[in-house]
PyMOL Python script that loads the backbone (N, CA, C, O; Angstrom):
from pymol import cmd

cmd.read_pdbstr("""\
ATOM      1  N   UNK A   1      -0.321  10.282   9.519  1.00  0.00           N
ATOM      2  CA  UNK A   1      -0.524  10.279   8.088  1.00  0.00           C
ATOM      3  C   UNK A   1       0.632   9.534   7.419  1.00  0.00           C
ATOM      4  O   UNK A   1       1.765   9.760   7.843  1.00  0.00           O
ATOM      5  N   UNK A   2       0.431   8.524   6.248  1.00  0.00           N
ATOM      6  CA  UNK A   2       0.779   7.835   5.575  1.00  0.00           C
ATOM      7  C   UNK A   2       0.980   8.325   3.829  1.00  0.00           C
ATOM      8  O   UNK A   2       0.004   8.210   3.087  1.00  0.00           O
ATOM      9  N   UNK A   3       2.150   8.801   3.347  1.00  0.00           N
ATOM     10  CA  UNK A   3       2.076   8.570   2.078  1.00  0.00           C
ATOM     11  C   UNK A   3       2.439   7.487   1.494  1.00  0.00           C
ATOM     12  O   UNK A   3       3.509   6.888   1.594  1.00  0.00           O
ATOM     13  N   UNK A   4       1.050   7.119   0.560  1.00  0.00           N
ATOM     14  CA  UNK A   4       1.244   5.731  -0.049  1.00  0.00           C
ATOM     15  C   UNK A   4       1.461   5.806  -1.418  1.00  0.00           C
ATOM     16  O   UNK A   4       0.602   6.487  -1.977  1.00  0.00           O
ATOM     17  N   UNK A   5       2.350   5.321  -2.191  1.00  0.00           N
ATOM     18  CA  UNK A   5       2.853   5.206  -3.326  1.00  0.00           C
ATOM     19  C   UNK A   5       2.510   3.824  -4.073  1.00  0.00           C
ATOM     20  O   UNK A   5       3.025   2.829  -3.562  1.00  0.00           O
ATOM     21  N   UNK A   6       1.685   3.618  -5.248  1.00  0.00           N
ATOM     22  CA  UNK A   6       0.826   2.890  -6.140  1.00  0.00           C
ATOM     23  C   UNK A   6       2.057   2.456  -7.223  1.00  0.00           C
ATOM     24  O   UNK A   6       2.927   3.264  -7.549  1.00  0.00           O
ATOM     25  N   UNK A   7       2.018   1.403  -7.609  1.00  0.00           N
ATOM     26  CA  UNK A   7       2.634   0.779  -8.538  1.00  0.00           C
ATOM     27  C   UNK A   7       1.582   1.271 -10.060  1.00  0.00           C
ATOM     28  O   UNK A   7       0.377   1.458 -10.228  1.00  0.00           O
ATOM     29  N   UNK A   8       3.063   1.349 -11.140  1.00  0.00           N
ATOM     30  CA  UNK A   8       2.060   1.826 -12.441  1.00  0.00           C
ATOM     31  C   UNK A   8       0.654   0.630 -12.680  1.00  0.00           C
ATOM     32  O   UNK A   8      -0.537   0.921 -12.790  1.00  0.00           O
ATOM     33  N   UNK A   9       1.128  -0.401 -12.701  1.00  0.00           N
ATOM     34  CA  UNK A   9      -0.137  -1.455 -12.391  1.00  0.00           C
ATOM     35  C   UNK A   9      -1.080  -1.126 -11.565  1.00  0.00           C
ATOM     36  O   UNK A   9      -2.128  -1.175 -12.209  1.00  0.00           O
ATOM     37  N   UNK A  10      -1.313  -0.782 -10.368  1.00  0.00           N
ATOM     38  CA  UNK A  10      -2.200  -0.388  -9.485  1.00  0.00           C
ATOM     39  C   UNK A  10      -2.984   0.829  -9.721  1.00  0.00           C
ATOM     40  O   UNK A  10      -3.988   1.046  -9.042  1.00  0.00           O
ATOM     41  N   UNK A  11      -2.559   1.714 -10.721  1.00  0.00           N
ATOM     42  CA  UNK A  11      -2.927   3.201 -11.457  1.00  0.00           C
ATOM     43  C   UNK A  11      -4.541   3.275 -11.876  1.00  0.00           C
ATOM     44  O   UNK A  11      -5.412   4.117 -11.660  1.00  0.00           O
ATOM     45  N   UNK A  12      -4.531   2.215 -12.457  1.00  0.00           N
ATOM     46  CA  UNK A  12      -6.124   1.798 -13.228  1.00  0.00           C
ATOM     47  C   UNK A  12      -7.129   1.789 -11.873  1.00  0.00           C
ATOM     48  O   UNK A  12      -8.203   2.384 -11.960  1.00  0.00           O
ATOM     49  N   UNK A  13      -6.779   1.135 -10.678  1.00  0.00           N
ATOM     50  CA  UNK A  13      -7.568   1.017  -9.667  1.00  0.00           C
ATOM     51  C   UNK A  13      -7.704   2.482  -9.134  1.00  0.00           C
ATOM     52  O   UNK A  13      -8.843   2.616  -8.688  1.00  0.00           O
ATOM     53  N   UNK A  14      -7.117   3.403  -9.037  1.00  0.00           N
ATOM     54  CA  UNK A  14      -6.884   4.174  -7.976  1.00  0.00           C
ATOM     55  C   UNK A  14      -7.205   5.531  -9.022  1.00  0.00           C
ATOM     56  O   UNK A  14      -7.021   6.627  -8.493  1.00  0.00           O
ATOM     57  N   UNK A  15      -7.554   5.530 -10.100  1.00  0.00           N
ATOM     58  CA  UNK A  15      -8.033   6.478 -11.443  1.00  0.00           C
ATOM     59  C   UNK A  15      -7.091   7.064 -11.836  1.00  0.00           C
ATOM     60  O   UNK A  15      -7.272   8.065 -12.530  1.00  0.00           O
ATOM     61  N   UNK A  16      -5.748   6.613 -11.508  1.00  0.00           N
ATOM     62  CA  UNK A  16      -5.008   6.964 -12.466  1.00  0.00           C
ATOM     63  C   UNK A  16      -3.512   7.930 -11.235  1.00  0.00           C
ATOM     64  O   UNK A  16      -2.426   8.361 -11.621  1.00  0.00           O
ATOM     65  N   UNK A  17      -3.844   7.948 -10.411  1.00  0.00           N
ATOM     66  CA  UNK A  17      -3.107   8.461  -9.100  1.00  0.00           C
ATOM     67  C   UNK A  17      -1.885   7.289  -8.858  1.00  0.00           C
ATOM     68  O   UNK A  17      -1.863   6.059  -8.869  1.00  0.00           O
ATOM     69  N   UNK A  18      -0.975   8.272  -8.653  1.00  0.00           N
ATOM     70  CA  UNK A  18       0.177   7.198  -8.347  1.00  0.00           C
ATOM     71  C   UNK A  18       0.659   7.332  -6.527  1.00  0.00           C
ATOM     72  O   UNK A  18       1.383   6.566  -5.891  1.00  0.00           O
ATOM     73  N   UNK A  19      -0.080   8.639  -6.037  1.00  0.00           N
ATOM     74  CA  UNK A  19       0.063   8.170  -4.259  1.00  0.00           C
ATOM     75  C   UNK A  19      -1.080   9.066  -3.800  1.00  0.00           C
ATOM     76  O   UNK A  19      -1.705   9.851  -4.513  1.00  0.00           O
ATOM     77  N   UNK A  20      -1.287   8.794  -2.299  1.00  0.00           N
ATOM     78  CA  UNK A  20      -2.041   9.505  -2.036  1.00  0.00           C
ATOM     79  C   UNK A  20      -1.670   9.529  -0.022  1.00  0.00           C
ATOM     80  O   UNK A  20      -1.121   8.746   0.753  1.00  0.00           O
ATOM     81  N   UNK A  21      -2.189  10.582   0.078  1.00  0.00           N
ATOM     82  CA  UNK A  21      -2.240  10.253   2.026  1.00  0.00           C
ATOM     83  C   UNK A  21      -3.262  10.246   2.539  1.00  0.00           C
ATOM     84  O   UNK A  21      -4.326  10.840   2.367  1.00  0.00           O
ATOM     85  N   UNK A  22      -2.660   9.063   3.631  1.00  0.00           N
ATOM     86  CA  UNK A  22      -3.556   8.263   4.405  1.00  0.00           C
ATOM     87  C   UNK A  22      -3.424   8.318   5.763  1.00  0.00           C
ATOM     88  O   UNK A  22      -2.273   8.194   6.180  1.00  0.00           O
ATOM     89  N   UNK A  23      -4.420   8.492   6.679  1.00  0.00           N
ATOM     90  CA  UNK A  23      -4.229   8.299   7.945  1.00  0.00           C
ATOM     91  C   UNK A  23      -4.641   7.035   8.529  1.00  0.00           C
ATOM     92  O   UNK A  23      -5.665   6.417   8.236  1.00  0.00           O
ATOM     93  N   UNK A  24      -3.767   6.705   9.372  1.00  0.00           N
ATOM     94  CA  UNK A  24      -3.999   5.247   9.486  1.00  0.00           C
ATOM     95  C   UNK A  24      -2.743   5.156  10.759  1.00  0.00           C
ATOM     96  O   UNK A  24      -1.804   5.938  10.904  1.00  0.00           O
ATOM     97  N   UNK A  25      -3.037   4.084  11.498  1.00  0.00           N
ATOM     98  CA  UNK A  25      -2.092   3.798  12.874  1.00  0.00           C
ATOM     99  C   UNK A  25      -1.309   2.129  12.439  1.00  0.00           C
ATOM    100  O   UNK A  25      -0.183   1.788  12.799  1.00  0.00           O
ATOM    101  N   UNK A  26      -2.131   1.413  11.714  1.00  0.00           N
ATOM    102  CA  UNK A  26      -1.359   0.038  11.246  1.00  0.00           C
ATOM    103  C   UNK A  26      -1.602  -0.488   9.484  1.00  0.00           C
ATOM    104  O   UNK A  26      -2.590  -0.129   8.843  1.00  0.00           O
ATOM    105  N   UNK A  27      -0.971  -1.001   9.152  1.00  0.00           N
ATOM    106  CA  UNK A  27      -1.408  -1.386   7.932  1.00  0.00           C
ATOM    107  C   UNK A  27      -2.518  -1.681   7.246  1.00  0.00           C
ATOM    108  O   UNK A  27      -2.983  -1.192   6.217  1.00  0.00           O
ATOM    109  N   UNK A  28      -2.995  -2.802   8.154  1.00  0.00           N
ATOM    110  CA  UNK A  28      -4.485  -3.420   8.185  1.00  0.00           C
ATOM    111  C   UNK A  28      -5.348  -2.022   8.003  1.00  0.00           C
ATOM    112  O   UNK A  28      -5.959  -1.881   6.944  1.00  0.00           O
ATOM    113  N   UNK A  29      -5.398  -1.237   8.763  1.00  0.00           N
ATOM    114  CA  UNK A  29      -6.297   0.262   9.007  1.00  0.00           C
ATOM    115  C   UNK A  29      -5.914   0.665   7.658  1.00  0.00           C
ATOM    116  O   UNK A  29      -6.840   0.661   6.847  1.00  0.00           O
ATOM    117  N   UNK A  30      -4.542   1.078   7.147  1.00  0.00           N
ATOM    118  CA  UNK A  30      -4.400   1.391   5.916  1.00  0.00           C
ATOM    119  C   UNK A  30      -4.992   0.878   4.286  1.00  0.00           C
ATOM    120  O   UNK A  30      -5.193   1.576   3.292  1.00  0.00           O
ATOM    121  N   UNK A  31      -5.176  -0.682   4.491  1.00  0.00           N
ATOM    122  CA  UNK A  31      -5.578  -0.967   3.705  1.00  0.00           C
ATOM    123  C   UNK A  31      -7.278  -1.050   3.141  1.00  0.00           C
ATOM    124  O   UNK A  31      -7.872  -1.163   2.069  1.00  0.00           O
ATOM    125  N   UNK A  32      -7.673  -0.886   4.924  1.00  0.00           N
ATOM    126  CA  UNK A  32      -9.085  -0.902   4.990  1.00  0.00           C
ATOM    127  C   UNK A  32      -9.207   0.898   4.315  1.00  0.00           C
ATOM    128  O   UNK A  32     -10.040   1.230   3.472  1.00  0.00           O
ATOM    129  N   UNK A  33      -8.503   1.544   4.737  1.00  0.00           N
ATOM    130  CA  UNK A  33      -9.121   3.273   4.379  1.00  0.00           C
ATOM    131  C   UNK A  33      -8.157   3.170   2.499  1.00  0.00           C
ATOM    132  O   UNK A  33      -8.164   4.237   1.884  1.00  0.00           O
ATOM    133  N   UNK A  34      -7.799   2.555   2.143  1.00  0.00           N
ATOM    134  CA  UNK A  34      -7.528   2.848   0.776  1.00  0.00           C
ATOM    135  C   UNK A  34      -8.879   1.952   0.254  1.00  0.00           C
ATOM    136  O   UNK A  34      -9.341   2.501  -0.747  1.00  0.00           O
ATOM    137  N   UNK A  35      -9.398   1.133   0.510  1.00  0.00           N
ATOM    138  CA  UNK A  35     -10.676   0.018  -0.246  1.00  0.00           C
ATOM    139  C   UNK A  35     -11.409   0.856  -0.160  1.00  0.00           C
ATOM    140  O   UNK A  35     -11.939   1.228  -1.207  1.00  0.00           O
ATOM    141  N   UNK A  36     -11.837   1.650   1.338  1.00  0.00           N
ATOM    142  CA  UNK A  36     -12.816   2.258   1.029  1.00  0.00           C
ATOM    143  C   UNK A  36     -13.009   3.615   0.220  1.00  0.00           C
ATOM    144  O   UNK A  36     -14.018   4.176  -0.208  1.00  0.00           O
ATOM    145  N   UNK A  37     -11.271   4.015   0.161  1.00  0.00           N
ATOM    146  CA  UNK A  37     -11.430   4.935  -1.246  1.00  0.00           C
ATOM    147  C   UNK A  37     -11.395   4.880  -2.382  1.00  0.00           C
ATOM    148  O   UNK A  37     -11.629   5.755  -3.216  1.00  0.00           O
ATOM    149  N   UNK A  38     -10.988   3.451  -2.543  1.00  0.00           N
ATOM    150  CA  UNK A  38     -11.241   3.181  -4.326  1.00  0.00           C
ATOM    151  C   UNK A  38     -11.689   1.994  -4.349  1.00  0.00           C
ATOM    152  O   UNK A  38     -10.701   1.260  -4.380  1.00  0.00           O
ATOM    153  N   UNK A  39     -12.700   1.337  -4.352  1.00  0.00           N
ATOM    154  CA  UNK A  39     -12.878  -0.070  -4.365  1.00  0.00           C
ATOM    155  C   UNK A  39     -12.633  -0.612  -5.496  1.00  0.00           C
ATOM    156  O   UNK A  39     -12.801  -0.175  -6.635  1.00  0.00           O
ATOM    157  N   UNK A  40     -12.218  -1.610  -5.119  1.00  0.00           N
ATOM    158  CA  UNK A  40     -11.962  -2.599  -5.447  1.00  0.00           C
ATOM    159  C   UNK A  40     -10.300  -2.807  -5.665  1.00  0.00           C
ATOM    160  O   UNK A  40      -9.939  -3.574  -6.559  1.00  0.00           O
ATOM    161  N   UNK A  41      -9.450  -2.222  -4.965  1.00  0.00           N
ATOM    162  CA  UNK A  41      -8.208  -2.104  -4.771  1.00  0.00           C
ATOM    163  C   UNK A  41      -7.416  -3.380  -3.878  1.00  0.00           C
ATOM    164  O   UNK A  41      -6.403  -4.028  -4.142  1.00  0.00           O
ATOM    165  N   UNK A  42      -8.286  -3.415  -2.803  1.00  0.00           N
ATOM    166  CA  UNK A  42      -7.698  -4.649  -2.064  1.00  0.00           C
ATOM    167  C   UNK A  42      -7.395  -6.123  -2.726  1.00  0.00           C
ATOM    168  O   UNK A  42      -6.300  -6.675  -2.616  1.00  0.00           O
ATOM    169  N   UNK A  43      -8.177  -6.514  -3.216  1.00  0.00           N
ATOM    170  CA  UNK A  43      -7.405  -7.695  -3.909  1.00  0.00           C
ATOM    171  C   UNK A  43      -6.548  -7.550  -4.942  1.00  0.00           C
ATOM    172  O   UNK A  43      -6.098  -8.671  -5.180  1.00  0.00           O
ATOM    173  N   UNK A  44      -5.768  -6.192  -6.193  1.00  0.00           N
ATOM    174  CA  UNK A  44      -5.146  -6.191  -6.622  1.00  0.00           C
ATOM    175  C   UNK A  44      -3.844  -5.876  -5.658  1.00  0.00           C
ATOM    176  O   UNK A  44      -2.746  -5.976  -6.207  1.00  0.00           O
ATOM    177  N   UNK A  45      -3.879  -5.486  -4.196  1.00  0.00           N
ATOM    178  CA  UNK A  45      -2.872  -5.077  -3.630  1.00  0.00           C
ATOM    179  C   UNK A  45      -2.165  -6.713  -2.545  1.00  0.00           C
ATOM    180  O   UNK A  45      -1.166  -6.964  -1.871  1.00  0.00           O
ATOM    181  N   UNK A  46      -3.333  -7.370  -2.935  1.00  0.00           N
ATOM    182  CA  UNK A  46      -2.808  -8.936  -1.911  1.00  0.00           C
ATOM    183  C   UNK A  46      -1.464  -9.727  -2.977  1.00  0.00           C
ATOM    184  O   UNK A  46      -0.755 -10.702  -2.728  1.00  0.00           O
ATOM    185  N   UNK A  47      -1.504  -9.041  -3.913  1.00  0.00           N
ATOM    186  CA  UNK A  47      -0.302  -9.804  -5.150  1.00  0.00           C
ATOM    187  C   UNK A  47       0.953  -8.664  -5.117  1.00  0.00           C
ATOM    188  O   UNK A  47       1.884  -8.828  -5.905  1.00  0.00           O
ATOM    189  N   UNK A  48       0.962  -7.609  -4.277  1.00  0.00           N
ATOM    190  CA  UNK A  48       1.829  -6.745  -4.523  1.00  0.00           C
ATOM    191  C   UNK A  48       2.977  -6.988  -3.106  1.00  0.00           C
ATOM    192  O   UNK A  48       2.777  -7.578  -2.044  1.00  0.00           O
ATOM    193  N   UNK A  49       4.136  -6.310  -3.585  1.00  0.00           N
ATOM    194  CA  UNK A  49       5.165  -6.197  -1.963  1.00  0.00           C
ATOM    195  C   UNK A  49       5.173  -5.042  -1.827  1.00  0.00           C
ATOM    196  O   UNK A  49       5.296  -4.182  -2.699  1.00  0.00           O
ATOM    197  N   UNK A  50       5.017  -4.902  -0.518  1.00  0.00           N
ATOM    198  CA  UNK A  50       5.153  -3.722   0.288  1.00  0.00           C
ATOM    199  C   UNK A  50       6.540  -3.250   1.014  1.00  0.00           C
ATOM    200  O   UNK A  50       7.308  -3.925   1.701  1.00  0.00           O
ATOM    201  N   UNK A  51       6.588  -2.347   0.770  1.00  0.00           N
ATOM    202  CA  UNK A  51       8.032  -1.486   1.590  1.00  0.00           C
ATOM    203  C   UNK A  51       7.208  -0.490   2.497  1.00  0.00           C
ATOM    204  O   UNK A  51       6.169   0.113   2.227  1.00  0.00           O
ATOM    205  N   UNK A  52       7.939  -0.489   3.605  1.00  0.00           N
ATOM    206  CA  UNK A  52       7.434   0.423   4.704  1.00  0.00           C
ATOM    207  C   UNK A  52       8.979   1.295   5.087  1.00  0.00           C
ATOM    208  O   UNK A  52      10.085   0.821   5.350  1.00  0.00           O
ATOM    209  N   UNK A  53       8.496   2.836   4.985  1.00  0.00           N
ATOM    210  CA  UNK A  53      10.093   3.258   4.879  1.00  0.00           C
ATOM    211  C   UNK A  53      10.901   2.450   4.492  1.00  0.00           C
ATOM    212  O   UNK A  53      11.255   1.717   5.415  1.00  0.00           O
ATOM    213  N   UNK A  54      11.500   2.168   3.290  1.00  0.00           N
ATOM    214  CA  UNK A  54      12.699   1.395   2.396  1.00  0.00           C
ATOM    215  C   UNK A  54      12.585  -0.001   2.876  1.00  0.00           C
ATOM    216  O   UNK A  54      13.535  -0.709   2.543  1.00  0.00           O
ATOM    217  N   UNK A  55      11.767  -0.506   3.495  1.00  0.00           N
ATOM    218  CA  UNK A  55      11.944  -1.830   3.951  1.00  0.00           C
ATOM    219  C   UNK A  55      11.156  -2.888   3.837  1.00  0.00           C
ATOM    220  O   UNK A  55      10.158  -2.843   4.557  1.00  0.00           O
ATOM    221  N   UNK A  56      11.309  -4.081   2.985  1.00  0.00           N
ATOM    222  CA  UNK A  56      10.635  -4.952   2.453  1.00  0.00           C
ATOM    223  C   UNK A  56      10.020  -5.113   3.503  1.00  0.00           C
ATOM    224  O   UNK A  56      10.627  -5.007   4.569  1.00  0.00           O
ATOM    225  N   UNK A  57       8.181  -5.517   3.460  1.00  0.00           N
ATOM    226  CA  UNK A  57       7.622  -6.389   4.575  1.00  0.00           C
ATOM    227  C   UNK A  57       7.093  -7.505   4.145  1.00  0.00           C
ATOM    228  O   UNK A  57       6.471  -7.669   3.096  1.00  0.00           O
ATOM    229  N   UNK A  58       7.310  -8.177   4.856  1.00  0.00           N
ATOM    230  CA  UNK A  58       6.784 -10.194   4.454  1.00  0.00           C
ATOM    231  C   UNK A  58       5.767 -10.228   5.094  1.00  0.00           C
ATOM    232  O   UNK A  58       5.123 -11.020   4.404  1.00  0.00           O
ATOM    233  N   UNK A  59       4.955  -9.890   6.123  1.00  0.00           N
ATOM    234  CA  UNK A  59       3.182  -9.745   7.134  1.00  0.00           C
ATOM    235  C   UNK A  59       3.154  -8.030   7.029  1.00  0.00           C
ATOM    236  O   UNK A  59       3.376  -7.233   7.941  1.00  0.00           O
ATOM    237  N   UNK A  60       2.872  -7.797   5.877  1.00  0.00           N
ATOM    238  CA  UNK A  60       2.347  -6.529   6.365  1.00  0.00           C
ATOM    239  C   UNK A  60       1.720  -5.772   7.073  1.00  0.00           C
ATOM    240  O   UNK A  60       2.167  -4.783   7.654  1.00  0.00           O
ATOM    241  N   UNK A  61      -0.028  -6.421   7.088  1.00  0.00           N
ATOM    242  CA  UNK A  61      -0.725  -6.599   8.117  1.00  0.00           C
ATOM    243  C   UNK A  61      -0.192  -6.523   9.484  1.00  0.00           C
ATOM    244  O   UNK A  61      -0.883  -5.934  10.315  1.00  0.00           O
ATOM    245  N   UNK A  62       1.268  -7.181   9.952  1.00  0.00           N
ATOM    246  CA  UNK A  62       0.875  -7.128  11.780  1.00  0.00           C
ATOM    247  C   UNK A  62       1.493  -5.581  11.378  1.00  0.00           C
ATOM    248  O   UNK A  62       0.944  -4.776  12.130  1.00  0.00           O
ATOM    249  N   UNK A  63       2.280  -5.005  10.612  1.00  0.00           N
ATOM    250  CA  UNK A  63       2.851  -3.853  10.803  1.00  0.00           C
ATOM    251  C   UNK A  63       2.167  -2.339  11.482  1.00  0.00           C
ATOM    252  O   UNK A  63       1.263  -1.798  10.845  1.00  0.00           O
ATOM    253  N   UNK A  64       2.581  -1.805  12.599  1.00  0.00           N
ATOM    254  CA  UNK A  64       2.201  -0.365  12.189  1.00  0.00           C
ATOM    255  C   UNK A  64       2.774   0.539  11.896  1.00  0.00           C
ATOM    256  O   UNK A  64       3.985   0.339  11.989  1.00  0.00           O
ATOM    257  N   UNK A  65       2.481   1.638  11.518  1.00  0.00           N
ATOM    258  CA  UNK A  65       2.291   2.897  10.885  1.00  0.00           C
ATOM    259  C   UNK A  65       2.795   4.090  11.313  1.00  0.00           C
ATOM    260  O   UNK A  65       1.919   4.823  11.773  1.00  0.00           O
ATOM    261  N   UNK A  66       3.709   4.465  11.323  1.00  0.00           N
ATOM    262  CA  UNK A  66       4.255   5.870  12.509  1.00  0.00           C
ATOM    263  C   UNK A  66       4.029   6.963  11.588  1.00  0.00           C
ATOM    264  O   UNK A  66       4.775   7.098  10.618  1.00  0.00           O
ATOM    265  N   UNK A  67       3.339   7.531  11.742  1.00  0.00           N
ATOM    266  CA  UNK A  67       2.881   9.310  11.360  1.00  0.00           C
ATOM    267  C   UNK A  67       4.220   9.453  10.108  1.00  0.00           C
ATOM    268  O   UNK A  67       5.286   8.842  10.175  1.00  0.00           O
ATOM    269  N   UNK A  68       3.878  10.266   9.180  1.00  0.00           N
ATOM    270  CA  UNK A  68       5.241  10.333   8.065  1.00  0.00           C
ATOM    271  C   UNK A  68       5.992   9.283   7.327  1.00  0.00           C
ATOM    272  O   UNK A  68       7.010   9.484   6.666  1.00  0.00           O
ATOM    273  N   UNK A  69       5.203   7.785   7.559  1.00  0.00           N
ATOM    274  CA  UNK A  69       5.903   6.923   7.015  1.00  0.00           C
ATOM    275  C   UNK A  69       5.677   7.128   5.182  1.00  0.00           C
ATOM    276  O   UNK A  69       5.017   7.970   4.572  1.00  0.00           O
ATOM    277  N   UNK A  70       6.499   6.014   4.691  1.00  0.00           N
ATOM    278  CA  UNK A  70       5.895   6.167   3.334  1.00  0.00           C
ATOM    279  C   UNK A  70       6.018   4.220   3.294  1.00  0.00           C
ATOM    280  O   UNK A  70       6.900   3.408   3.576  1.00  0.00           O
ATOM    281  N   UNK A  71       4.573   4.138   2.773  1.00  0.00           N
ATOM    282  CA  UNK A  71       4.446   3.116   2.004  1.00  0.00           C
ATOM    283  C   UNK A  71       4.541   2.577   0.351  1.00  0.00           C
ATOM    284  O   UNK A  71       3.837   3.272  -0.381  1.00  0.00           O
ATOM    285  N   UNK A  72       5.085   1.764  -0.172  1.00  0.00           N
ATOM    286  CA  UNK A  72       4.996   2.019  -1.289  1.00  0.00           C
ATOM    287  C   UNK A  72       4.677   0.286  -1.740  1.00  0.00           C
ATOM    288  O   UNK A  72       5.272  -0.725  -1.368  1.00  0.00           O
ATOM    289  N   UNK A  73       3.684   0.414  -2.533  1.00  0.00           N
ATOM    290  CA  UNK A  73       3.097  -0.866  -3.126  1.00  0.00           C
ATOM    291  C   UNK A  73       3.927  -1.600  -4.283  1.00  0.00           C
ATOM    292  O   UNK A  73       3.272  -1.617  -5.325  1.00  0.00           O
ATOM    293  N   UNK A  74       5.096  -2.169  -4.391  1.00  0.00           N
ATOM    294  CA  UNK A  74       5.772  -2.415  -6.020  1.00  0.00           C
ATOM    295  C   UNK A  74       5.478  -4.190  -6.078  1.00  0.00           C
ATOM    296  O   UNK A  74       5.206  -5.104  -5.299  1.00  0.00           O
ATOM    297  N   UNK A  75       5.720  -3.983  -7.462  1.00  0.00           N
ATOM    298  CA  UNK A  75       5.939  -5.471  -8.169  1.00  0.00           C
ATOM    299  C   UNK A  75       6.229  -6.249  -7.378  1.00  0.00           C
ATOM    300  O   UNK A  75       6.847  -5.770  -6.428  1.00  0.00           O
ATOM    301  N   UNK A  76       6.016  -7.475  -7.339  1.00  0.00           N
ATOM    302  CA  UNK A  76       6.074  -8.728  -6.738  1.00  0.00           C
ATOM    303  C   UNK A  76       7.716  -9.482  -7.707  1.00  0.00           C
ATOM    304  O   UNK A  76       7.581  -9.742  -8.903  1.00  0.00           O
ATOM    305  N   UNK A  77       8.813  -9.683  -7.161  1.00  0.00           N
ATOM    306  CA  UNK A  77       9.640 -10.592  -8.073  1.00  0.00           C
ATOM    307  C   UNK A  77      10.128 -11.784  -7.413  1.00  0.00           C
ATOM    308  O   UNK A  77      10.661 -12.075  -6.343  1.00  0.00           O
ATOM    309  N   UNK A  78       9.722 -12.380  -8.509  1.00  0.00           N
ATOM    310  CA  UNK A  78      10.034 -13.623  -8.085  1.00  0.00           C
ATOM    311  C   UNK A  78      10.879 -14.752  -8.713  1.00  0.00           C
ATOM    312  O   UNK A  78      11.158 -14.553  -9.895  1.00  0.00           O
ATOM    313  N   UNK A  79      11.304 -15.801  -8.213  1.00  0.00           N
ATOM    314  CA  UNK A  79      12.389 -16.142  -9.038  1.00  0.00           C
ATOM    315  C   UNK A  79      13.671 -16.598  -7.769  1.00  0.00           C
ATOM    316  O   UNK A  79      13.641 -16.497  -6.543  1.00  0.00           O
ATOM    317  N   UNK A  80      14.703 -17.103  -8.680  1.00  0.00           N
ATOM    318  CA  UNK A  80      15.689 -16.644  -7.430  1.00  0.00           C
ATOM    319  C   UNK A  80      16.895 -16.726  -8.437  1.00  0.00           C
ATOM    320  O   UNK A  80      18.036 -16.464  -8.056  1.00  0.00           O
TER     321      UNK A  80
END
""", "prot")
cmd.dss("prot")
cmd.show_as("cartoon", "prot")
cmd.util.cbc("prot")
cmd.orient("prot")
């Protein structure tokens, strides 16, 4: 199990929930079992960065998932 944490932007998709848990073994799996709980979530989440336990990921997708992780969906910044 995965707690996933929603950006205030992402709120509107998800009815207003800011996390929820997920079971899931890799990201990909994760993202597929959050679409199918709120659709239409996946393409507002392809513009977002992901942290997996405190840690920026750049391929989220190849990532997996260890039981108790926390994911958290935030803002994209960009710039340098």
């Amino acid at each position: 199990m995965a707690t996933v944490f929603f950006t205030t932007g992402l709120r509107r998709y998800t009815g207003g929930r800011d996390r929820v848990v997920i079971e899931a073994r890799s990201f990909r799996e994760l993202v597929t079992a959050l679409e199918a709980r709120f659709p239409g979530l996946r393409e507002p989440l392809e513009g977002i960065a992901v942290a997996i336990d405190g840690e920026i990921v750049q391929e989220p997708l190849l990532e997996p998932i260890q039981p108790g992780s926390e994911v958290h969906f935030l803002p994209r910044i960009s710039g340098g």
